[in-house]
C-alpha positions as YAML, in Angstrom:
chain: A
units: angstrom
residues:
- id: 1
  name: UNK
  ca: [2.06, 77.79, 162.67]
- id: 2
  name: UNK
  ca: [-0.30, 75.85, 165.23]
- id: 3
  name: UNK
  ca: [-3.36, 76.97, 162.84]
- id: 4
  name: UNK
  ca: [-1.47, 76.02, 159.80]
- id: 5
  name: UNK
  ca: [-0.69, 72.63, 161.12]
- id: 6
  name: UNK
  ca: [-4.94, 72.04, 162.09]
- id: 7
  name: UNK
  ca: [-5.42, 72.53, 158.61]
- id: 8
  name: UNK
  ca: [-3.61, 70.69, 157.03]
- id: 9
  name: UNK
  ca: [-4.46, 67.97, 159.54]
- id: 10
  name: UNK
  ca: [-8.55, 68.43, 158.72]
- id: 11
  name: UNK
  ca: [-7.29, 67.96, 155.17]
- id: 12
  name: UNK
  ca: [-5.85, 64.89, 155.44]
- id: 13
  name: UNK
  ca: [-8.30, 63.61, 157.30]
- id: 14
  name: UNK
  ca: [-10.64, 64.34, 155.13]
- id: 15
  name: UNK
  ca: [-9.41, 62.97, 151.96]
- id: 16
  name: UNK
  ca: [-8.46, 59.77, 154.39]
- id: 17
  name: UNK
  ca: [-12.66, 59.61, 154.86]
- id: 18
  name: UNK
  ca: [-13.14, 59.61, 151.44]
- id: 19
  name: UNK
  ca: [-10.51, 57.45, 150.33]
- id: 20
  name: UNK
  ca: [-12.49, 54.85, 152.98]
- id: 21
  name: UNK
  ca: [-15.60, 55.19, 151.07]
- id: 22
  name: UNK
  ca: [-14.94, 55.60, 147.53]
- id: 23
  name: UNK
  ca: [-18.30, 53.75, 146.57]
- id: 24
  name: UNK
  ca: [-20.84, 56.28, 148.35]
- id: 25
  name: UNK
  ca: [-22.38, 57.66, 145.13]
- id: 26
  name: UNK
  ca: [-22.36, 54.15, 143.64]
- id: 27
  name: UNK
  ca: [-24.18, 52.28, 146.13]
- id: 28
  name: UNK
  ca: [-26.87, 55.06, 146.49]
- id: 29
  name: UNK
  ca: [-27.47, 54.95, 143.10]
- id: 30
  name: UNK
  ca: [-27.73, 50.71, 143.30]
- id: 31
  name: UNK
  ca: [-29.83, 51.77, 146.53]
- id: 32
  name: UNK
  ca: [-32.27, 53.74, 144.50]
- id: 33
  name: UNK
  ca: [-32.85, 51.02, 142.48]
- id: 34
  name: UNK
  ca: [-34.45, 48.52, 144.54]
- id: 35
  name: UNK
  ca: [-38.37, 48.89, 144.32]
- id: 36
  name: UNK
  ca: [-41.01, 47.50, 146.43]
- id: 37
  name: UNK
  ca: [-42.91, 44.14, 144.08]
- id: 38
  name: UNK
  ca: [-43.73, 41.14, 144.21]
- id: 39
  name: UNK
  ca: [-42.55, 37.76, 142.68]
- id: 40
  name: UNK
  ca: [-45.21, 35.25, 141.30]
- id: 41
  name: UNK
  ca: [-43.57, 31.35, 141.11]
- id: 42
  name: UNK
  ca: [-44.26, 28.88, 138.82]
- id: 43
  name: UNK
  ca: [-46.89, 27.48, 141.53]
- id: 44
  name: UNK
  ca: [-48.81, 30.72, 141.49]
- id: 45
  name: UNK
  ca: [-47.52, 31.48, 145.04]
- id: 46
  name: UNK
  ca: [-46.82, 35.82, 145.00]
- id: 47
  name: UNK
  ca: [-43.73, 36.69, 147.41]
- id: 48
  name: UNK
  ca: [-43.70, 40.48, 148.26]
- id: 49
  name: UNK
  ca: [-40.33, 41.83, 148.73]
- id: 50
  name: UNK
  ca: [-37.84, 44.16, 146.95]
- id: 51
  name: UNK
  ca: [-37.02, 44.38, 143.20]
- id: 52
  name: UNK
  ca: [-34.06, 45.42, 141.73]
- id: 53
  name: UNK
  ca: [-35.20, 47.66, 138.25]
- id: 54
  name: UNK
  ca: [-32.99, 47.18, 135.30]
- id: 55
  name: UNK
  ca: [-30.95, 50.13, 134.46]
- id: 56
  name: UNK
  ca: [-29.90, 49.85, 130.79]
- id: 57
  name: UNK
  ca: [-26.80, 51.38, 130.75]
- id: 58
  name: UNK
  ca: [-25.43, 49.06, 132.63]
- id: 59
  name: UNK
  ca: [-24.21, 46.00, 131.03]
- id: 60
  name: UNK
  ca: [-23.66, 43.91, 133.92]
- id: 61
  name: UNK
  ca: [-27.00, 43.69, 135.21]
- id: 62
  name: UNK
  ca: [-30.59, 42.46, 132.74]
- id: 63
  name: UNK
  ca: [-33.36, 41.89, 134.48]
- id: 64
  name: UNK
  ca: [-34.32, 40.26, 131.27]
- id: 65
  name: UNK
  ca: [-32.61, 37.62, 131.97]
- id: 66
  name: UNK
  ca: [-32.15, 37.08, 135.50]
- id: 67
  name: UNK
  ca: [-33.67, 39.64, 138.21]
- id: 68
  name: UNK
  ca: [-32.55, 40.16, 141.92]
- id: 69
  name: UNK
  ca: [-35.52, 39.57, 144.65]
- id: 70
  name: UNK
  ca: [-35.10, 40.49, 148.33]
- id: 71
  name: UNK
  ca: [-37.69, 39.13, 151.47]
- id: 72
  name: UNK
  ca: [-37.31, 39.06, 154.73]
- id: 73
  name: UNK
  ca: [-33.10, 39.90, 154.80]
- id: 74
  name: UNK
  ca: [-32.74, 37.47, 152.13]
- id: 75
  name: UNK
  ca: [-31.16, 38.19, 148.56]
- id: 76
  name: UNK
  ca: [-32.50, 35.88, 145.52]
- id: 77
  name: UNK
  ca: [-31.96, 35.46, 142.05]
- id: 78
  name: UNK
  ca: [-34.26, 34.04, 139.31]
- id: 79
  name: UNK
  ca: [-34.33, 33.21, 135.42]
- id: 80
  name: UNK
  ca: [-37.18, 33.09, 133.44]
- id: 81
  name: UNK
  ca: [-37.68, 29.23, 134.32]
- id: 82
  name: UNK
  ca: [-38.05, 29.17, 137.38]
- id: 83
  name: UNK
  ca: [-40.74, 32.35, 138.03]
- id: 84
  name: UNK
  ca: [-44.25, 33.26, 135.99]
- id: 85
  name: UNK
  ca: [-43.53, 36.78, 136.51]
- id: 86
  name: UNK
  ca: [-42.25, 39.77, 138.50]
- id: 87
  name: UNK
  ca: [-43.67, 43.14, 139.36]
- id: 88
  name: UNK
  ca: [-42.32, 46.41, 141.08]
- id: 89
  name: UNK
  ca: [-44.01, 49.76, 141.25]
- id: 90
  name: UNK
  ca: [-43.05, 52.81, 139.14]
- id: 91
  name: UNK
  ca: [-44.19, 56.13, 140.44]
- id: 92
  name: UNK
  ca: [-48.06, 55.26, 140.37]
- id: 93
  name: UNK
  ca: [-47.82, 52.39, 138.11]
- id: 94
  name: UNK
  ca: [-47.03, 48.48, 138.27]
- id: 95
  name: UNK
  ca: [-44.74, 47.19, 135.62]
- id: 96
  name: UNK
  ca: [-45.24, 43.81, 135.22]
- id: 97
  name: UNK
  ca: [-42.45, 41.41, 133.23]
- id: 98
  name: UNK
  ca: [-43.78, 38.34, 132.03]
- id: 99
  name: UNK
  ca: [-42.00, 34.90, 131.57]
- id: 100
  name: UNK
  ca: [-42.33, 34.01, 127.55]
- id: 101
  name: UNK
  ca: [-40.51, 31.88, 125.32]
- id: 102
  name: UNK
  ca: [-38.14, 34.57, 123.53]
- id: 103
  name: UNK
  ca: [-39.39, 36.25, 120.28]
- id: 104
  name: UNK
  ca: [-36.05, 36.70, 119.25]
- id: 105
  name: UNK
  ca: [-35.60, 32.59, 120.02]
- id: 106
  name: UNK
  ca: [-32.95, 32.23, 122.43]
- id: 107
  name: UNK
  ca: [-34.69, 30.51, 125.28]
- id: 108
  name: UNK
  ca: [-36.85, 32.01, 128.06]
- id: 109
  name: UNK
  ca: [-36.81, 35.87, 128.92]
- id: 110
  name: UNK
  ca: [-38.92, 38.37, 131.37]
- id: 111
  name: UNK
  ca: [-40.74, 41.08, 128.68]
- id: 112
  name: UNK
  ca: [-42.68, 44.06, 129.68]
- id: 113
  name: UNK
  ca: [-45.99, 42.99, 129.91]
- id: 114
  name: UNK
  ca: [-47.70, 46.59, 128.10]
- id: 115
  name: UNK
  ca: [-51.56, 44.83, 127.21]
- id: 116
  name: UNK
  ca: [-52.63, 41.26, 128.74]
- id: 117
  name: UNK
  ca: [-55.53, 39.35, 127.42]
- id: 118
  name: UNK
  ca: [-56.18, 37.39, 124.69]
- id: 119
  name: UNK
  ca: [-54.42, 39.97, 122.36]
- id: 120
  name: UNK
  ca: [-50.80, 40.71, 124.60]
- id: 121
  name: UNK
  ca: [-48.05, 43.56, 123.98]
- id: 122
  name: UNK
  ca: [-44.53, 42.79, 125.19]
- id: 123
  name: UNK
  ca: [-41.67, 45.17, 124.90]
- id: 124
  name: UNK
  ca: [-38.35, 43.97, 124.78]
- id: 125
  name: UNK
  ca: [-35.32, 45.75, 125.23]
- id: 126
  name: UNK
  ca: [-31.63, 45.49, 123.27]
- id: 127
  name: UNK
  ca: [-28.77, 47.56, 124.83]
- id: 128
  name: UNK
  ca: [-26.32, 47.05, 121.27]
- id: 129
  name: UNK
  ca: [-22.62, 48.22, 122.45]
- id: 130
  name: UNK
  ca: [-21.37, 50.60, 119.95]
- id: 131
  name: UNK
  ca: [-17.58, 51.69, 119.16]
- id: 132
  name: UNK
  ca: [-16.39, 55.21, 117.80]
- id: 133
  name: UNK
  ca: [-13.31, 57.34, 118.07]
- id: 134
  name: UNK
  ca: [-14.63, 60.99, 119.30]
- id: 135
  name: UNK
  ca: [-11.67, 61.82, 121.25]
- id: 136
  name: UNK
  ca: [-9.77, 65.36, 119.97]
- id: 137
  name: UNK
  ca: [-6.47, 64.33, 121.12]
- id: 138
  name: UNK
  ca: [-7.03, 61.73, 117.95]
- id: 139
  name: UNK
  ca: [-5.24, 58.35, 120.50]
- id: 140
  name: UNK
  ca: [-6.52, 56.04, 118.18]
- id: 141
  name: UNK
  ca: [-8.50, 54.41, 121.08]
- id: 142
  name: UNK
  ca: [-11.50, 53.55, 120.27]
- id: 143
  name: UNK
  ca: [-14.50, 54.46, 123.08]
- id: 144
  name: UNK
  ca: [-17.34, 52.67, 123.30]
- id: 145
  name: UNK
  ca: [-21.12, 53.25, 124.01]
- id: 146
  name: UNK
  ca: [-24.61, 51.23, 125.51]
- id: 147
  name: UNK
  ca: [-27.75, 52.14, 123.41]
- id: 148
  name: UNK
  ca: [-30.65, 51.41, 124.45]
- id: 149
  name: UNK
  ca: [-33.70, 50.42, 122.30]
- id: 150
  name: UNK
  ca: [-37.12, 48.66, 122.83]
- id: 151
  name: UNK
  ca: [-38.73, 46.25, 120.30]
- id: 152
  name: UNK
  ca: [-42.33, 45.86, 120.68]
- id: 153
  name: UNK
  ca: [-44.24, 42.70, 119.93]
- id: 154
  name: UNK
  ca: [-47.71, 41.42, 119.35]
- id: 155
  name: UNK
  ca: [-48.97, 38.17, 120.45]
- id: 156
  name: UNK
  ca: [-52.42, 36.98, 119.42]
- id: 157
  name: UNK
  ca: [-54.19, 34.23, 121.10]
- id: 158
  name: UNK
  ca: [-50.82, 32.06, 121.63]
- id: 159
  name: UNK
  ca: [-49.64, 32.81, 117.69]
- id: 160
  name: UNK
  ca: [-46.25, 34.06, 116.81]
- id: 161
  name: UNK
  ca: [-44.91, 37.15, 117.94]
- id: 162
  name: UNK
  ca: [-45.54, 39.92, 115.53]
- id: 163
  name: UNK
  ca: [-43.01, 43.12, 115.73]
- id: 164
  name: UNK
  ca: [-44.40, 46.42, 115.69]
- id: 165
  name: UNK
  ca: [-42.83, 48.99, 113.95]
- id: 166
  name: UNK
  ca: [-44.06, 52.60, 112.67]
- id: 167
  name: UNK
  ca: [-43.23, 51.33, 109.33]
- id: 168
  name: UNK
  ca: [-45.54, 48.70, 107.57]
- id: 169
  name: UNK
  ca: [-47.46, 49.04, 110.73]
- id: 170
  name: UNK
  ca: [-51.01, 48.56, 109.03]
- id: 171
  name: UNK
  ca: [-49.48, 45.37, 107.27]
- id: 172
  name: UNK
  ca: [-48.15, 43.75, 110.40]
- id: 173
  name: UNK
  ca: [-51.55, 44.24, 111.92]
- id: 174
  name: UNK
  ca: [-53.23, 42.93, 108.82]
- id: 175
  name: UNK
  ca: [-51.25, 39.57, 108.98]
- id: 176
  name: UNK
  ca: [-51.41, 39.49, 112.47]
- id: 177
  name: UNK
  ca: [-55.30, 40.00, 112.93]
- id: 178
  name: UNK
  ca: [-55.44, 37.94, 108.90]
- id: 179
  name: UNK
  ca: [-58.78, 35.66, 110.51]
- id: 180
  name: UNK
  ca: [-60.57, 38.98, 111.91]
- id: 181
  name: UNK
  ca: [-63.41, 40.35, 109.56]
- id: 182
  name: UNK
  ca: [-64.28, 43.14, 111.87]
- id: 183
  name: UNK
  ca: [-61.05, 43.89, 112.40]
- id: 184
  name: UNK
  ca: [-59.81, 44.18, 109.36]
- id: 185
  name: UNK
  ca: [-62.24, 46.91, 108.48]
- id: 186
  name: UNK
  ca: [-61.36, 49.10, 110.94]
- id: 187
  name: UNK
  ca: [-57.63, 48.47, 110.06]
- id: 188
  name: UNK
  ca: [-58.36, 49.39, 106.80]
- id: 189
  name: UNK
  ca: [-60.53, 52.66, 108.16]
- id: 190
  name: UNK
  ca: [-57.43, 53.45, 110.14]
- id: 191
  name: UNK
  ca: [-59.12, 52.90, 113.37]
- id: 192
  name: UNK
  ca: [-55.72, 52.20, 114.84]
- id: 193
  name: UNK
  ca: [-51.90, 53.45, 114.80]
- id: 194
  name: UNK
  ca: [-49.03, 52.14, 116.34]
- id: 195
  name: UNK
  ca: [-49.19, 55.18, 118.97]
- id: 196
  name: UNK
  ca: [-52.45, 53.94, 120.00]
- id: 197
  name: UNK
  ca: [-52.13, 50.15, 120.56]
- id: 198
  name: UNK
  ca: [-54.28, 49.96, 123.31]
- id: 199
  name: UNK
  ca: [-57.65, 50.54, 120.64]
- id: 200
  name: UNK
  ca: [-56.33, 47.57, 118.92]
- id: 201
  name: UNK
  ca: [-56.05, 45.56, 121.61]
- id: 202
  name: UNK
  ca: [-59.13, 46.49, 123.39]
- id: 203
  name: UNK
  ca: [-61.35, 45.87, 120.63]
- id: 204
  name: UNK
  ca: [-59.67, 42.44, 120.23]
- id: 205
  name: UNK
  ca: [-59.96, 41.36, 124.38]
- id: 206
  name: UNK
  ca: [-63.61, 42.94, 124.41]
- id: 207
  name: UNK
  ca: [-64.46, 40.16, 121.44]
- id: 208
  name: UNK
  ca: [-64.61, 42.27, 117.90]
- id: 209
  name: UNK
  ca: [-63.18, 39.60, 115.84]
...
């Protein structure tokens, strides 16, 4: 009876320690995505700290719009008005998001900086919020789901954003690159591909016009 009675005790006692921390997994995860980068203001001044990365599905948080900085035990918050850009390390890369005037005209936003220069890349990413009814049981409720998806643009010399898709790629580029002789020809030699952006834009920064 005695041993009976410890057990059940340990059990309760353990369900009462999780029931104190039912958050654990969650602020790991929030944890895990805080990255060691920098800040650079609108003065040029670069502030090392923490980042906090973007994580798409959730649909609370858009570091697109507004991105969470932390130095020296304190927690900050900046639009794309108030900072040139932010950076944060990736495995063994820097991602860099850039302050730009929105292609999709809404105001300011922080894009993915993918090629700087003369000739830029920017990525920009829409999470759309779809609905659909996939449960068995047939409830009638419908349950909904975050996708996802980056558009790519091209930005030549301070023009209008261009977006780059796999379709009527060689015709964006055309229009885009319209006052570029050289480049034209190798468009039309199909020097480049929208899998390999970076020839483009190389030959473009290094002064093929």
């Amino acid at each position: 009876m005695r041993t009976l009675t410890l057990i059940i005790t340990l059990i309760c006692l353990t369900h009462g320690l999780k029931a104190a921390h039912p958050n654990t997994d969650s602020k790991s995860s929030d944890t895990k995505r805080w990255r060691a980068g920098f800040v650079v203001t609108l003065n040029g001044d670069t502030m090392r700290g923490m980042v906090k990365i973007n994580d798409y599905l959730d649909k609370h948080y858009d570091f697109q719009r507004l991105v969470a900085f932390s130095a020296n035990g304190a927690n900050t918050q900046y639009d794309p008005t108030q900072l040139q850009s932010f950076s944060y390390a990736d495995n063994q890369n820097t991602v860099t998001m850039q302050s730009v005037s929105s292609p999709e005209g809404d105001g300011h936003v922080f894009l993915h900086l993918y090629y700087s220069g003369s000739c830029k890349v920017y990525g920009f990413m829409i999470t759309e919020i779809k609905g659909a009814n996939n449960n068995p049981a047939g409830d009638g409720i419908v349950h909904s789901s975050l996708f996802p998806t980056e558009k790519k643009y091209l930005q030549v010399g301070g023009s209008q954003f261009y977006q780059l898709k796999r379709v009527n790629f060689k015709k964006c580029i055309q229009e885009a690159f319209a006052g570029c002789p050289r480049i034209q020809a190798r468009i039309s030699d199909k020097a480049y591909s929208y899998d390999n952006l970076q020839a483009l834009v190389d030959d473009y920064n290094k002064g093929l016009k």
